[in-house]
N, C-alpha and C positions, 0 to 999 in steps of 0.2 A: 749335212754329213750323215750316212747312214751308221745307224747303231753297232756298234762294235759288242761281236759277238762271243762269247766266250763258250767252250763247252771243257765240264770237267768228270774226267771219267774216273768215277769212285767218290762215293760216299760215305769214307769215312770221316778220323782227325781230319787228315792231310788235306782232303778234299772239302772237306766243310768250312776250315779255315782256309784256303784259297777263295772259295766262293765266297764267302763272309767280305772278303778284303776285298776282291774283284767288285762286287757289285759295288762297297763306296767309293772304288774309283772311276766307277761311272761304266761297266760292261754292263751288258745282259750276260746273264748266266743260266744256263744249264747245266745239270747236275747229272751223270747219268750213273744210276746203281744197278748192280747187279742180280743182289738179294732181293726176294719179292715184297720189302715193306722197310725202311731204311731203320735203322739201328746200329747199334754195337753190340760185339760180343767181346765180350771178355772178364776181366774180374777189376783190380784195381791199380792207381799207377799212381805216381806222386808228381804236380804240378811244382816243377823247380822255379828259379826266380824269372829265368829266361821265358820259361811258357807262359809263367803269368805275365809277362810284361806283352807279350804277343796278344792274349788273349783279352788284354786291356785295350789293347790296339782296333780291336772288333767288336769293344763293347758289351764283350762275355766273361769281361775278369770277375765282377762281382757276384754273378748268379755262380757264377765255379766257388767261389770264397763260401757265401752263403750254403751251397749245398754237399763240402768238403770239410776237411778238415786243418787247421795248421798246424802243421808238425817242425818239430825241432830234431837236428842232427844230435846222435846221443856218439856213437863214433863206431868201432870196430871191434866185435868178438871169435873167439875160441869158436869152436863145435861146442864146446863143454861149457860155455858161456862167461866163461875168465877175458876180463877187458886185454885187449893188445893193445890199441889205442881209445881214449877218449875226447870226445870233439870238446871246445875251447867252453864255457859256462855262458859268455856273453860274444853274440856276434854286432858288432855296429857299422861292418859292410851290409848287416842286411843279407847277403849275397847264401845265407843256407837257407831260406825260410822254402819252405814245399806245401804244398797244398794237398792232402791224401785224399784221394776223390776215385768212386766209382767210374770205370770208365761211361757206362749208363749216363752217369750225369753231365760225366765233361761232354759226351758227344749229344747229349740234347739242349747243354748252352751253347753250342755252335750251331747246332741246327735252326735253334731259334735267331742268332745271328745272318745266320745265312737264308732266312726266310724269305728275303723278295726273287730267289732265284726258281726258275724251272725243275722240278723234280722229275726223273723218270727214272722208275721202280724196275726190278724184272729185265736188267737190261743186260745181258752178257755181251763182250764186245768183242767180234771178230775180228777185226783188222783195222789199222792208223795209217794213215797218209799225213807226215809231217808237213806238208805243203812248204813254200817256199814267202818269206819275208819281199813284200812286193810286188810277188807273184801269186800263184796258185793258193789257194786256201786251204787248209787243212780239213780234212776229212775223218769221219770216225763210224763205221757200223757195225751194228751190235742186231741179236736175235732175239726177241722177246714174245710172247704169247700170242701174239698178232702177226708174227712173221720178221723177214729181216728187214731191217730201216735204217738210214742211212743220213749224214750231216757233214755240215760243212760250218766252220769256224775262222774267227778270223784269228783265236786263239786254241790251242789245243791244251789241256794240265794231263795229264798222267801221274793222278793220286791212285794208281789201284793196288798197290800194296807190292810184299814182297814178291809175288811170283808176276807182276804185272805184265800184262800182253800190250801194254807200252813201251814196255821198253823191250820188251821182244821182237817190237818191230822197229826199234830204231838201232838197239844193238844186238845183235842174234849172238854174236861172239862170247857175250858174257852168262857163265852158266851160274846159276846156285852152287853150292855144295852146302853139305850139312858140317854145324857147329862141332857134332858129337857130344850136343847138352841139346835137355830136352829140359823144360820146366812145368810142372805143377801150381797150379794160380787155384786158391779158392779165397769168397769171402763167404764168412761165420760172423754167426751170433757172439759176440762178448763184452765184457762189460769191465773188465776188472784185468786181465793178460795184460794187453796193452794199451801202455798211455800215451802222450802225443810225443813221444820221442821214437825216432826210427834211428835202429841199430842192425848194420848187416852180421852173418854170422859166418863162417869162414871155416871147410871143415875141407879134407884132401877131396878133391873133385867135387866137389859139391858149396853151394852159399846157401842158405836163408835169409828170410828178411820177411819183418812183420809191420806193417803199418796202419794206423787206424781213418777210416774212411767215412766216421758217423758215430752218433753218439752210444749206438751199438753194435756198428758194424765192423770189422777188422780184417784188412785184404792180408792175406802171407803168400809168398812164394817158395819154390825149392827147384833150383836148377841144379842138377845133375848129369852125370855124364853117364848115357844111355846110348843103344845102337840105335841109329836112325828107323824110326816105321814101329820100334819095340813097341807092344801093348801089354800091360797086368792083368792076368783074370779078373783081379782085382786091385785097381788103384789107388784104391783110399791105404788097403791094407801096406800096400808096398810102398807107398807113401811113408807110412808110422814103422814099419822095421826099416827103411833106410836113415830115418833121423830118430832112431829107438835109445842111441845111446849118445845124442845133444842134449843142450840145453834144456831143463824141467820147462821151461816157458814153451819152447820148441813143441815139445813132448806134448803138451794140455792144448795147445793147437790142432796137432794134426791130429789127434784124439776126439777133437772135439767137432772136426769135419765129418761128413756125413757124404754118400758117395755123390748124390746129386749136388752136390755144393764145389763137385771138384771137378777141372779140365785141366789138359798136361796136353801140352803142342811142342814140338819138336823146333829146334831155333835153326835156320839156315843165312845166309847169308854168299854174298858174290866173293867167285874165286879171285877173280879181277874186277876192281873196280873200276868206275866206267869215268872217262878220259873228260866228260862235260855233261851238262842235264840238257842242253838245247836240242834240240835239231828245226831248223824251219820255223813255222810255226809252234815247234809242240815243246812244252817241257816237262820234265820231270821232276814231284817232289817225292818228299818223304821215303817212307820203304821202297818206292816203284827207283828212288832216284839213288839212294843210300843205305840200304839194310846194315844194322849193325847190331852185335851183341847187346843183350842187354845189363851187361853188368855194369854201366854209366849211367841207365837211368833215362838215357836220354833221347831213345826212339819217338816218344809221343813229345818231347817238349822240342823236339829237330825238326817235327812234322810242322808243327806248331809255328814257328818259325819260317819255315818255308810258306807256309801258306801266305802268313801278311809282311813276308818281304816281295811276295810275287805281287800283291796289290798295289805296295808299295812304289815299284820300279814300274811296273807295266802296266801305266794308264792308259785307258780308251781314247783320249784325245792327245797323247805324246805320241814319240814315235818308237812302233813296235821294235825295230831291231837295237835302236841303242835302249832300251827298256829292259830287254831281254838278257843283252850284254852286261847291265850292271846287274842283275839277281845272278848273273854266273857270276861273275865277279865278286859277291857279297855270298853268295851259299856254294861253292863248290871248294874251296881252301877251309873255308867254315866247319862244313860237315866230313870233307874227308880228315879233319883235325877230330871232330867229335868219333868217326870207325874208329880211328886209330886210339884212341884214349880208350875205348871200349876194350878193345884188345889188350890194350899194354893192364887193364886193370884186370881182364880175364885171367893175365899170366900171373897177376900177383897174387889172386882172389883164388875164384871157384878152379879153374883150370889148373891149377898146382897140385900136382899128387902127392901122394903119401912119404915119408920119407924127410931126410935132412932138409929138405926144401924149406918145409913147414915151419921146422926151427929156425933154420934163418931169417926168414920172412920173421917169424914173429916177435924175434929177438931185435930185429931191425925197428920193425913198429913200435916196438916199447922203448928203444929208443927215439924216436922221432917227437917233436916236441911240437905237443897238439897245436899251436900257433900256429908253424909250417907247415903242417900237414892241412892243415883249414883254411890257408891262404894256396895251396895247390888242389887243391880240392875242388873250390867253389872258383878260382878266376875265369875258369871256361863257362860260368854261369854269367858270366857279366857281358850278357848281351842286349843291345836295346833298338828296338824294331827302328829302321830307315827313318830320318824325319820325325822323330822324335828329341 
């Protein structure tokens, strides 16, 4: 029997961890990226229990453990940094532990993971043929320094992220639109700010959050509600008068940024979400398949997932279309549960304006009795990889 071929377009998470899981199921893999030398970009993110259990799955949980940090849930504040809620002192599900980790590091444990497959650099990809299960093969070509080239799989992934031209050509109907929050990601030098307990902060149209990624390293966020495409002469500055009058911890952070230490991207996600990840041969993970806010946390540890359930289900020596049928089956009820919990937490969280809202909400939280709130919190974290 000839070699069962895989090709995966995008080298990021989503992609590295598909390819990782593909190859121990016995594919050949190709990787194809776009950027001209494979990487990440970004600042830092928190490996929740689900990711890590993924990422144990491929043999990459302990080099993430080793070069991350664990953190403990502290619970929920003010702008002004006054507790609304406080998470529970002892967890014995297990089920909050997070890993704070550079994204830099989590995507060069996957890369090492996904070592035995084909790399190719520089690859913008112009067009996908889903090819057909028994039939025709799927197709993918892309333009690169050398001219245009072209390939045929007997498996297609569509990891290319949120504006993916995977899924542009399996759904054209589904557009973006913008969140109306844009976020601000740096990591800084610190030593002393933050300790290994991660606290979100909760202010009208706006969250923080600080976590620590190294022994002195510490990622923070600030999403806010901005016009789409908006830019600041100056970033850093408009950073530090937007959260000028939060939290003193708040304050000594973005104070303590430096403008090359700071990127701010604008969050988008699909007006409609899309009805199935398959087509033919080709499927969709991660942001290419599910874009969702980030107030869950759970963009990179969804991708994560996706990658070593698609290993999982879709062996080189079973058969492609019931393979296929159960990763839709196991990720599409899955992940359209994780948008949706994104959302419902935006409307509680950052997306709540100004006004009596605020007081409710927060009068609500102070009542809820941290046991409940940390057994709904973390249940949608108790995921564990197919076959396990």
């Amino acid at each position: 029997m000839a070699e069962q071929r895989a090709i995966v377009i995008g080298g990021g998470i989503a992609g590295l961890a598909a390819a990782a899981a593909l190859i121990r199921s016995g594919w050949h893999v190709m990787v194809l990226e776009s950027a001209p030398e494979l990487g990440e970009v970004g600042a830092g993110l928190a490996v929740t229990v689900n990711g890590a259990r993924a990422l144990d799955a491929i043999d990459a949980g302990d080099r993430v453990r080793r070069n991350g940090c664990e953190l403990r849930p502290a619970g929920t504040r003010r702008a002004d940094g006054k507790w609304l809620l406080r998470a529970p002192a002892s967890d014995v599900s297990g089920l909050s532990r997070m890993i704070g980790i550079h994204r830099r590091k989590l995507h060069e444990a996957l890369a090492e993971s996904a070592g035995g497959a084909e790399l190719v650099t520089g690859a913008r990809v112009t067009a996908v043929e889903p090819g057909t299960v028994g039939g025709e093969s799927a197709s993918v070509t892309w333009e690169s320094s050398d001219g245009s080239r072209s390939a045929t799989a007997d498996l297609l992934v569509g990891a290319d992220g949120v504006r993916s031209v995977t899924r542009a050509a399996l759904f054209p109907g589904h557009q973006l639109i913008y969140s109306g929050y844009s976020s601000w990601r740096a990591v800084i030098t610190d030593t002393v700010t933050v300790d290994d307990r991660f606290a979100m902060l909760w202010g009208p149209h706006s969250e923080f959050g600080a976590l620590r990624i190294g022994a002195d390293r510490v990622y923070w966020y600030g999403y806010v509600k901005l016009p789409a495409g908006h830019r600041f002469a100056d970033e850093v500055g408009a950073a530090r008068d937007h959260f000028a009058s939060w939290a003193s911890d708040v304050c000594t952070l973005t104070e303590a940024t430096s403008p090359d230490e700071l990127i701010r991207h604008d969050v988008w996600h699909l007006e409609e979400q899309l009805p199935n990840y398959v087509q033919g041969r080709t499927v969709l993970i991660g942001d290419a398949a599910h874009p969702m806010l980030p107030t869950l946390g759970q963009g990179a540890n969804s991708a994560l997932e996706d990658g070593v359930t698609l290993g999982a289900t879709v062996r080189s020596d079973s058969d492609l279309s019931a393979g296929l049928r159960d990763y839709e089956g196991l990720r599409h009820r899955r992940t359209q549960q994780l948008v949706r919990r994104s959302e419902q937490m935006a409307g509680m969280g950052a997306h709540l304006g100004p006004g009596i809202g605020q007081w409710v909400r927060n009068s609500l939280l102070r009542l809820t009795p941290p046991s409940a709130a940390h057994r709904g919190g973390t249940r949608i974290m108790d995921w564990t990889p197919p076959g396990w």
